[in-house]
ZALOKE-169459 format. One line per field, with one value per residue (C-alpha): residue number from 1; residue in three letters; x, y, z. Coordinates in nm, 4 decimals, padded with zeros to 6 digits. Example, Ala and Ser with C-alpha at 12.3 -4.5 7.8 and 13.67 -1.06 7.14 Angstrom:
<recs>
nr [1  2]
rest [Ala  Ser]
u [01.2300  01.3670]
v [-00.4500  -00.1060]
w [00.7800  00.7140]
</recs>
This chain:
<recs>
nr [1  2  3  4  5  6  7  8  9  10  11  12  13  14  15  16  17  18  19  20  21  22  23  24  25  26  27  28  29  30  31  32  33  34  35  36  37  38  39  40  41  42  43  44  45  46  47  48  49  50  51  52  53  54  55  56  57  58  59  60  61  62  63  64  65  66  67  68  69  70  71  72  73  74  75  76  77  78  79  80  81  82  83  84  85  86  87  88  89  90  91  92  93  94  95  96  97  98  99  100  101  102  103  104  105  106  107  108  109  110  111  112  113  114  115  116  117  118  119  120  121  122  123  124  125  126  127  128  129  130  131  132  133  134  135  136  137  138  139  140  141  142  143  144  145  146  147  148  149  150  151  152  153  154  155  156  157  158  159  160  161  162  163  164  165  166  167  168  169  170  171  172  173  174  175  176  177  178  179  180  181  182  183  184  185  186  187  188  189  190  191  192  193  194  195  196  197  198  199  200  201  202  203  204  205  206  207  208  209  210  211  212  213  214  215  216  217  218  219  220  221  222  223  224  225  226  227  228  229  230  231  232  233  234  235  236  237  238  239  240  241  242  243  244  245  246  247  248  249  250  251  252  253  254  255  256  257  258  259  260  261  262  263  264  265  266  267  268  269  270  271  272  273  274  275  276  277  278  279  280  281  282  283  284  285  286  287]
rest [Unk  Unk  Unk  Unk  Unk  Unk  Unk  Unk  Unk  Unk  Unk  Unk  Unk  Unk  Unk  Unk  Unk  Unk  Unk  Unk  Unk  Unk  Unk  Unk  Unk  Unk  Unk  Unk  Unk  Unk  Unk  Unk  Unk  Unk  Unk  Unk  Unk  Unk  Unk  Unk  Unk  Unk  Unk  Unk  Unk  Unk  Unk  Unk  Unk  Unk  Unk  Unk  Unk  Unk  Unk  Unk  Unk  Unk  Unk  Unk  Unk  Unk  Unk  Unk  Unk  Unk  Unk  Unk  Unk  Unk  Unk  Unk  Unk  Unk  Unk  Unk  Unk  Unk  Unk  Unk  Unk  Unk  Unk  Unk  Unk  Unk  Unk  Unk  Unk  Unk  Unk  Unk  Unk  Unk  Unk  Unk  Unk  Unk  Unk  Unk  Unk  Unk  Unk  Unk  Unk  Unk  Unk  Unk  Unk  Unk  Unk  Unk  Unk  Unk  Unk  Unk  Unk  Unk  Unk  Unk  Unk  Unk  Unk  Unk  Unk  Unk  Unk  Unk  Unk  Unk  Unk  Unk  Unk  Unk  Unk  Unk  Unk  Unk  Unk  Unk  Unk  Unk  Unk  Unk  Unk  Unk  Unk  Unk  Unk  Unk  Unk  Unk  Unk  Unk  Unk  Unk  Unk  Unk  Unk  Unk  Unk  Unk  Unk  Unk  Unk  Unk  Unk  Unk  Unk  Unk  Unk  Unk  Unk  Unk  Unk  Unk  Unk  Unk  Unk  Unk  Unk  Unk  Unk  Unk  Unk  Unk  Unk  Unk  Unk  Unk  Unk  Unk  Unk  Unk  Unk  Unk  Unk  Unk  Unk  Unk  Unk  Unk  Unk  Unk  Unk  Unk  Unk  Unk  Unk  Unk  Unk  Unk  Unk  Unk  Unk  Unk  Unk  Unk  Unk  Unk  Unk  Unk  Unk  Unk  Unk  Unk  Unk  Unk  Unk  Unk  Unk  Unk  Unk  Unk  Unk  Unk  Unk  Unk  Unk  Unk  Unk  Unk  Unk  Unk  Unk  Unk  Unk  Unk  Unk  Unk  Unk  Unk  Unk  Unk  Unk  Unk  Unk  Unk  Unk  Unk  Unk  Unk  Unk  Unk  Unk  Unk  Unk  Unk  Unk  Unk  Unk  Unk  Unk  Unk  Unk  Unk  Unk  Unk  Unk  Unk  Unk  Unk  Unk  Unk  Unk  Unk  Unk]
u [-01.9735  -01.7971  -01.6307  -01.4858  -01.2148  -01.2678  -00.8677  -00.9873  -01.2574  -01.0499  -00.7481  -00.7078  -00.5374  -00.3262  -00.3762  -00.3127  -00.3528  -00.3535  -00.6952  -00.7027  -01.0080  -01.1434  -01.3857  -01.7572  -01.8368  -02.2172  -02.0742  -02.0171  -02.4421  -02.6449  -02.9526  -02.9943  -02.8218  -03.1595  -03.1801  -02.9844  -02.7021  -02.9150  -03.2209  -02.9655  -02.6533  -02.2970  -02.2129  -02.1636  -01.8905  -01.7332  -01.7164  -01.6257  -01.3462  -01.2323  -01.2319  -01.0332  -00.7627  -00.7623  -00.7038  -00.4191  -00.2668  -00.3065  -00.1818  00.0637  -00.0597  00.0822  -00.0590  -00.3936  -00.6963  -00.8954  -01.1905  -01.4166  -01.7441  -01.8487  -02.2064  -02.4080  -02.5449  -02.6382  -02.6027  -02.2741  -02.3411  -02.1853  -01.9221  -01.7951  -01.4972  -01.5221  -01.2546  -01.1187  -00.9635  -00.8301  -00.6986  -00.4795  -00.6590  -00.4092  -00.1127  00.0274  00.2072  -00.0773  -00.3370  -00.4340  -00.7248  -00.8338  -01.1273  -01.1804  -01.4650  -01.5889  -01.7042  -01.8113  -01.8632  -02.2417  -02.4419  -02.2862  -01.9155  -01.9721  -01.8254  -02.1208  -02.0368  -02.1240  -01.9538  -01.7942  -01.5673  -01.3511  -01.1204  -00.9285  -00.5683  -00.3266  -00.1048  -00.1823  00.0369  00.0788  -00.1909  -00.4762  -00.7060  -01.0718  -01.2178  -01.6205  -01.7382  -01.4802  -01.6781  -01.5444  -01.7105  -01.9323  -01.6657  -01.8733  -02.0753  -01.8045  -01.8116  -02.1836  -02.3491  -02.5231  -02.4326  -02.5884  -02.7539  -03.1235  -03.2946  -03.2746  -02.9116  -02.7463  -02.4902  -02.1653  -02.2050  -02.0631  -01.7421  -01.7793  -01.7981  -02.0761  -02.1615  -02.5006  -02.4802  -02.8996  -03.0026  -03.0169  -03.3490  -03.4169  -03.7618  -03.8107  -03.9765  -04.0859  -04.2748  -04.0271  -03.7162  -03.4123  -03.3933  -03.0258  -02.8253  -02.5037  -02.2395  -01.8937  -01.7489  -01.4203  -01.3760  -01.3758  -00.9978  -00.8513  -00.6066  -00.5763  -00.8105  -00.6872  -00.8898  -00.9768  -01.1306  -01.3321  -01.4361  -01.6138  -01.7095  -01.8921  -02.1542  -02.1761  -02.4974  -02.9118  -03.0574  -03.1612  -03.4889  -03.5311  -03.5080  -03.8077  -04.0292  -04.1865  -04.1487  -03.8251  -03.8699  -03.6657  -03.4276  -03.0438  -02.7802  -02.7138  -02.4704  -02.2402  -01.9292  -01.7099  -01.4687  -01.1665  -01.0642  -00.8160  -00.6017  -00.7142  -00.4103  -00.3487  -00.3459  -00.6670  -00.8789  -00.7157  -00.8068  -00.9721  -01.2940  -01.4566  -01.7416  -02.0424  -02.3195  -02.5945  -02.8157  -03.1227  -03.1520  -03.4879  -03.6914  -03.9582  -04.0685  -03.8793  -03.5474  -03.3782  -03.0805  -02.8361  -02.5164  -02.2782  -01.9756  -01.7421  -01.4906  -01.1554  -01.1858  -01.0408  -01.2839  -01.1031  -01.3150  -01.2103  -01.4702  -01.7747  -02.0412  -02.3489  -02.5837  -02.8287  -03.0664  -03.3445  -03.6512  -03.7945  -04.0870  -04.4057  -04.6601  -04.9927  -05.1813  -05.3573  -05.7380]
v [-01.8162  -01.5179  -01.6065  -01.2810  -01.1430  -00.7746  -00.7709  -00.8999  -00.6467  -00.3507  -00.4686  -00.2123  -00.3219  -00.0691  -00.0282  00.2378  00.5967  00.5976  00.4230  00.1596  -00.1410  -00.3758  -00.6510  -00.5985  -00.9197  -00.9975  -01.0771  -00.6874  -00.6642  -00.4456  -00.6905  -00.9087  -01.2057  -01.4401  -01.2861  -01.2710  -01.0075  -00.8276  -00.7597  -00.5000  -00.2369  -00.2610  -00.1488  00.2169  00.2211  -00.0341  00.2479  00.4991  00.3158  00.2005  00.5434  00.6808  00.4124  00.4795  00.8311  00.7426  00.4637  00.6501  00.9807  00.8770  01.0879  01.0515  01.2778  01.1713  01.1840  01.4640  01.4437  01.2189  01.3538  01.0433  01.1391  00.7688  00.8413  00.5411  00.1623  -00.0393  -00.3843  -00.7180  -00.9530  -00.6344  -00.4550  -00.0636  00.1688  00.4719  00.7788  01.0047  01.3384  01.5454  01.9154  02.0824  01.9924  02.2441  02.2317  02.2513  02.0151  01.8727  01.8781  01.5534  01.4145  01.0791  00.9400  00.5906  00.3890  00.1126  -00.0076  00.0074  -00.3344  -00.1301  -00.0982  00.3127  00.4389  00.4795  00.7715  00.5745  00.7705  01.1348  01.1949  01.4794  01.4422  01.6764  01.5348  01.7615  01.6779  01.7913  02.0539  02.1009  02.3654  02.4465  02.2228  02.1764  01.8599  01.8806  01.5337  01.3053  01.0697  00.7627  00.4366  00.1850  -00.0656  -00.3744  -00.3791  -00.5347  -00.8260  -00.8518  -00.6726  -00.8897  -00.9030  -00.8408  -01.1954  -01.2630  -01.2371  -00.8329  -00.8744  -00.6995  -00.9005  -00.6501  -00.6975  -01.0681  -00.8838  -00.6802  -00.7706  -00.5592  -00.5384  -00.3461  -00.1646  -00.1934  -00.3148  -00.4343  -00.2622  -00.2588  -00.2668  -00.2653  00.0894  00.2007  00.5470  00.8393  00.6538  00.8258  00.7009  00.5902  00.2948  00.2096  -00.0312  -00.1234  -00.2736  -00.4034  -00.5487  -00.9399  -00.9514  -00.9800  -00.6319  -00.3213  -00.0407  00.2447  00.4958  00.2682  00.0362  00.3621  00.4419  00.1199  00.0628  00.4318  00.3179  -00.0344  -00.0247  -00.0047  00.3039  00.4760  00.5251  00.1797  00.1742  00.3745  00.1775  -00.1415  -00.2324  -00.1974  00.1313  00.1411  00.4092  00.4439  00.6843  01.0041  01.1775  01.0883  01.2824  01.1341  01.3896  01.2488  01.3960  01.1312  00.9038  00.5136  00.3286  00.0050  00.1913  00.3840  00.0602  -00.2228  -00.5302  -00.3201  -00.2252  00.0928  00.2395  00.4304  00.6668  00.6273  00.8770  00.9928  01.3920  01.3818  01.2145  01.3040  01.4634  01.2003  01.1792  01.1057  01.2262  01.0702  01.1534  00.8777  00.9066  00.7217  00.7115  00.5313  00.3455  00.5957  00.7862  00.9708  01.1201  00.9623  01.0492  01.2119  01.1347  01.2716  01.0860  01.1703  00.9057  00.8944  00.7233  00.4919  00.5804  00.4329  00.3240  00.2989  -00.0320  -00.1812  -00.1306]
w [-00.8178  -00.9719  -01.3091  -01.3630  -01.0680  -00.9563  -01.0479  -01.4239  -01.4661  -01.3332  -01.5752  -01.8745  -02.2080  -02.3946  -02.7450  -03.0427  -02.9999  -02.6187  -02.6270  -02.3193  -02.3562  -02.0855  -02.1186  -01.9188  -01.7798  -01.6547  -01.3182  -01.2760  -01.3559  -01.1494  -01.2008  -00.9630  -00.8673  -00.9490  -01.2801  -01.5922  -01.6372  -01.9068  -01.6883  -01.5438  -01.6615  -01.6200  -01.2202  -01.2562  -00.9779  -01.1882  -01.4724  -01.2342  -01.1181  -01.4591  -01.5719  -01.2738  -01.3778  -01.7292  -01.6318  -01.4241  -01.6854  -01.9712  -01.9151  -01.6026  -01.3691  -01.0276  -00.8186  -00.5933  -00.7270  -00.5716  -00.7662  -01.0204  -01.2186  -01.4351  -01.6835  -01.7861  -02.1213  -02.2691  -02.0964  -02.2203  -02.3309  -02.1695  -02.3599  -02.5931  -02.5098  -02.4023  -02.5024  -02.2852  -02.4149  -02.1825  -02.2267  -02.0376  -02.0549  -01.8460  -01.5795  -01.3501  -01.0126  -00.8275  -01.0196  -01.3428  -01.5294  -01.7203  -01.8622  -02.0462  -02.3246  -02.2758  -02.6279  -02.7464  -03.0865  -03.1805  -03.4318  -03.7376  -03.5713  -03.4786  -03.1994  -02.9246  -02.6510  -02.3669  -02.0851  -02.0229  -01.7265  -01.5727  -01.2902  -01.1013  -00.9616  -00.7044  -00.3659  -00.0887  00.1259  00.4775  00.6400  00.8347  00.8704  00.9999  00.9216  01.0243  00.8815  01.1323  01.3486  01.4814  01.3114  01.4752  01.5408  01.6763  01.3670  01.2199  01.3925  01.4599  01.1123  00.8562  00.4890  00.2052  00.0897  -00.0576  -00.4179  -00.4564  -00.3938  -00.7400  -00.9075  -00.8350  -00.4501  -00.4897  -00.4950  -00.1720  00.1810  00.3588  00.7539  00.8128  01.0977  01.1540  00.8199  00.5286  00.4836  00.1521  00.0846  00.4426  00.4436  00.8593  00.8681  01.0581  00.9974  00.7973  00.4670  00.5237  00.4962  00.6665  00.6486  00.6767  00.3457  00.1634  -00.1321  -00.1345  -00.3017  00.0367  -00.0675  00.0910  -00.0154  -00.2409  -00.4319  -00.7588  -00.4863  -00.3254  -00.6544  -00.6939  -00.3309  -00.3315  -00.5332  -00.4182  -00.2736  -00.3546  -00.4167  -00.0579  -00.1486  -00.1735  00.1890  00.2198  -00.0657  -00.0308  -00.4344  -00.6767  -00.9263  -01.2116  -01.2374  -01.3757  -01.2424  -01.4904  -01.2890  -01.0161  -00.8544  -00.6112  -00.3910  -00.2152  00.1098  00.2228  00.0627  00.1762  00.3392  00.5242  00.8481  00.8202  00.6590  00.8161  00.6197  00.3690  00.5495  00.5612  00.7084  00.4305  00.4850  00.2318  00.1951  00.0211  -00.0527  -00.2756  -00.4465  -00.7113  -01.0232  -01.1810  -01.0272  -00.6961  -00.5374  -00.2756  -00.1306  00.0638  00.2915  00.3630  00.6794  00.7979  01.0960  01.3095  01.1440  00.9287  00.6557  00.3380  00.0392  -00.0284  -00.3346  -00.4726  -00.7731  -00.9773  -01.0601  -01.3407  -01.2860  -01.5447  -01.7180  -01.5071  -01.7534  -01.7020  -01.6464  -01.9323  -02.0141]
</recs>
């Protein structure tokens, strides 16, 4: 069982100089669930999301959030607090520029740059409008789609709900098929979805490649950019649930790159992401 609530780990603490903390827990791990917390990283949706709210906390923005670029430079480390600093880099009627640098003190009590992120915030205004990406949502996968159990299972998804359309197929790789995954899912709070939820929920999934792969490999996500094109509500997630695209874009030379969207159940479009994951070294067997 979870001893950490996603309310708990989402909860930022003001303190001086505009600098909000929270506390990474071991629950929020993206090891997996038969492993210890340090085997993996801290969830980087959690981060994403955390750093979307300190945005919003800290500099009282009110207008949506329209866009979130988060960079992973080096891995936080569980049981220490990690500070956010945002900064507002310039508010107009139209938008507002932010950004926001994630520390944590290092074994000799430096600061550690641990996270950069810029954000883009601005209403919307009535217009034309052509929206490409709507497609209505496999409905009945809600009621008959499995969820994500087993021993690859990381340790963040025991705070989601997840309904696989076809899979899970992780590590399940068949020759032709799309390497895609998708799956209704809501966050296991029982509350409505808003946009610090889809910032966590965007990233709450495997890797796509490992769809197509038959062993784990190692890698940990550099880059990732989330774009919101519709503000969640009660009425287009009912219950929370939403429906995700995962998909792969490459993979090689190192790196892999997959996009995900994510729609209402009307079908709405309601986010799109793209990350940038870097492999682990593979090192050669032993003589």
């Amino acid at each position: 069982m979870p001893e950490q609530t996603i309310t708990e780990a989402l909860t930022l603490a003001p303190g001086a100089d505009g600098v909000l903390s929270a506390d990474l827990h071991g629950d929020f791990s993206n090891g997996r669930l038969n492993a210890p917390p340090e085997t993996g990283f801290p969830f980087g949706g959690l981060i994403a999301a955390l750093c979307a709210s300190a945005l919003q906390q800290g500099l009282g923005i009110t207008a949506p959030l329209r866009s979130l670029s988060v960079q992973y430079m080096t891995p936080a480390r569980f049981g220490q607090p990690i500070h956010f600093t945002p900064r507002l880099l310039r508010g107009g009627r139209s938008a507002a520029f932010a950004q926001v640098d994630v520390t944590q003190k290092d074994s000799e009590g430096q600061d550690r740059l641990t996270n950069h992120t810029a954000a883009t915030f601005g209403d919307d205004v009535p217009g034309p409008a052509l929206t490409p990406l709507a497609a209505l949502p496999p409905l009945g996968a809600l009621q008959t789609g499995r969820d994500l159990e087993g021993p690859m299972a990381p340790r963040f998804s025991q705070h989601v709900d997840y309904r696989f359309e076809t899979g899970p197929h992780i590590l399940q790789p068949v020759p032709g098929r799309p390497v895609i995954e998708r799956c209704w899912m809501k966050i296991r709070d029982g509350g409505p979805l808003d946009v610090i939820g889809l910032c966590y929920l965007l990233d709450a999934l495997y890797p796509p490649v490992w769809t197509a792969i038959d062993k784990p490999l190692g890698m940990a996500t550099v880059d990732l950019r989330y774009d919101i094109l519709t503000d969640p509500t009660p009425g287009l997630c009912p219950d929370g649930w939403a429906f995700f695209e995962f998909r792969m874009l490459d993979f090689g030379s190192g790196w892999t790159v997959d996009e995900a969207t994510v729609w209402a159940a009307d079908g709405t479009p309601l986010a799109l992401a793209r990350q940038r994951r870097k492999l682990a070294p593979v090192r050669p067997p032993r003589p």
